[in-house]
N, C-alpha and C positions, 0 to 999 in steps of 0.2 A: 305286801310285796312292794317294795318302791325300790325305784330304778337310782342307778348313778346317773349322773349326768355327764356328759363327754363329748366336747369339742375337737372337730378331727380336721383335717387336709384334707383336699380333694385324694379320694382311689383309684385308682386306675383298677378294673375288672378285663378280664377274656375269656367268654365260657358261648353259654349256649341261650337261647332267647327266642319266645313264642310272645303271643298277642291270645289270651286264654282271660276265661270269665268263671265265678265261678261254679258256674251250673254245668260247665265243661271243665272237668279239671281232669288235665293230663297234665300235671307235675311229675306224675312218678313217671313216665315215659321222657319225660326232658330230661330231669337223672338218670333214667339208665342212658339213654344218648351218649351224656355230655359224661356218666362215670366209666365207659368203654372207650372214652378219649383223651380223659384230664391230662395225662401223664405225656401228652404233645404239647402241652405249654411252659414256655422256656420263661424265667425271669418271672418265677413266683416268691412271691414274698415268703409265704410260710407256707404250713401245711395246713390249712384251715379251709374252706369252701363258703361261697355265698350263696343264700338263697333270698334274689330280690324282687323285689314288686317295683313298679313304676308307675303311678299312676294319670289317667288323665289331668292336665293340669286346671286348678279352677275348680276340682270333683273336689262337694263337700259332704264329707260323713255324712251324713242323711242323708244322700243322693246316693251311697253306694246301693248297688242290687245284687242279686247273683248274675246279673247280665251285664254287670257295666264292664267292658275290656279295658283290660290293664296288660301290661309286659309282663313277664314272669324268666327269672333270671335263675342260672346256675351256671356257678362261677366259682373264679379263684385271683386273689389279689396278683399283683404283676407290680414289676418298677418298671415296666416299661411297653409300649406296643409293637414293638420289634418281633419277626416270626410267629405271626399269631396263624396258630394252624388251618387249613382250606377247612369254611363252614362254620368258624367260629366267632363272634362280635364281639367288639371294645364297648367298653362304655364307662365314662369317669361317673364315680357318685360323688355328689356334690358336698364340699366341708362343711360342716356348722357344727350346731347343737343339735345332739340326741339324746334322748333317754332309754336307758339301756337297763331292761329287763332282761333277768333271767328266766328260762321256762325250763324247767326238770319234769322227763315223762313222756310217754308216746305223743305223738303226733294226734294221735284222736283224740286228745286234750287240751290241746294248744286252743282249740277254741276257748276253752274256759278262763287261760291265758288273756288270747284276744281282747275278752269282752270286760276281762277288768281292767286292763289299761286303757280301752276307750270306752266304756260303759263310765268308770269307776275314778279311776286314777287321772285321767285328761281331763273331765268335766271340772276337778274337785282341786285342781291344780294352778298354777298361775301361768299354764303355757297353752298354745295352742298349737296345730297340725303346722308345719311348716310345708312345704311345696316342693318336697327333694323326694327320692327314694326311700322306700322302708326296704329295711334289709335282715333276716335272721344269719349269724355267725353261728358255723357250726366245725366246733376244734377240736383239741382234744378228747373233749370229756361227753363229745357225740359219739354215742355206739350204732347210731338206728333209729331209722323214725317207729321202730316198736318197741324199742329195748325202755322198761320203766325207770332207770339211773339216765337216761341221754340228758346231756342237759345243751341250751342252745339259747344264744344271746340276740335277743329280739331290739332294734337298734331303730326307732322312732323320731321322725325327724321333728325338731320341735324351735318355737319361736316365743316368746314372753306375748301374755295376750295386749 
C-alpha cells in the first residue's frame, strides 16, 4: 500500500468537535450529532465530510496511549466562515504535505490500516510526522463505516526527516 503524496492550501472546516481519548470513544455519537445537522451549513465545498484528529502539539508516537486527549472532528469543507450554524466550530487545517492512503473496508479494520502506515510505512520512509491534523476524507465511494467496499482517504501530515 503506498500513499500519493499531496500538497494542499490551508481548509477551511465547520462541523462538530469533542476532546475524546481513546479508551473513551464516542465518535459515533459526534456523527450522529453533527449528521442530523450537516445540511445547516451554507458554502460547502463539495459533498464529502471530514473526519479529524488534532493532536497535542509536541505528542510523539510513542507517547501516544489510549488516554492521551486529542480533538476529534466531523466536518465538511466550506470557502468560507460566514453563517456557521448555533453549536458549530471553524477550524482551518493547516497546508503542507500529506500522504494519502487509501483504506477500503469497515472501520473495524482501519486499525490494520493504522498500524501499517505508522508501524510500517513511516518508519521505512524518508518523512516524518509533521505537527498539523490527521484527517480521514470520506466521499463518494463511503457507504458506511460497515459496508466491506467503503473506501476512505486517510490524509497524514508529513515533513522530510
Amino acid at each position: 500500500m503506498e500513499p500519493r503524496l499531496q500538497k494542499i492550501e490551508p481548509r477551511k472546516i465547520v462541523g462538530k468537535c469533542l476532546i475524546t481519548t481513546l479508551s473513551f470513544d464516542d465518535t459515533a455519537t459526534l456523527w450522529q450529532d453533527f449528521m442530523s445537522r450537516h445540511k445547516e451549513i451554507k458554502n460547502r465545498v463539495d459533498s464529502g465530510f471530514y473526519s479529524m484528529q488534532v493532536y497535542p502539539f509536541g505528542l510523539k508516537v510513542e507517547e501516544f496511549t489510549r488516554e492521551t486527549k486529542f480533538e476529534r472532528w466531523a466536518a465538511v469543507e466550506v470557502n468560507s466562515f460566514e453563517n456557521v450554524p448555533d453549536g458549530m466550530q471553524t477550524k482551518t487545517i493547516a497546508g503542507g504535505l500529506y500522504a494519502v492512503f487509501t483504506h477500503v473496508g469497515p472501520v473495524k479494520q482501519f486499525v490494520e490500516t493504522s498500524n501499517y502506515i505508522y508501524g510500517t510505512w513511516l518508519p521505512q520512509s524518508k518523512y516524518k510526522l509533521d505537527e498539523r491534523a490527521h484527517f480521514e476524507r470520506l466521499g463518494e465511494k463511503y457507504y458506511g463505516p460497515s459496508h466491506p467496499e467503503s473506501e476512505e482517504e486517510i490524509w497524514i501530515p508529513i515533513q522530510l526527516k
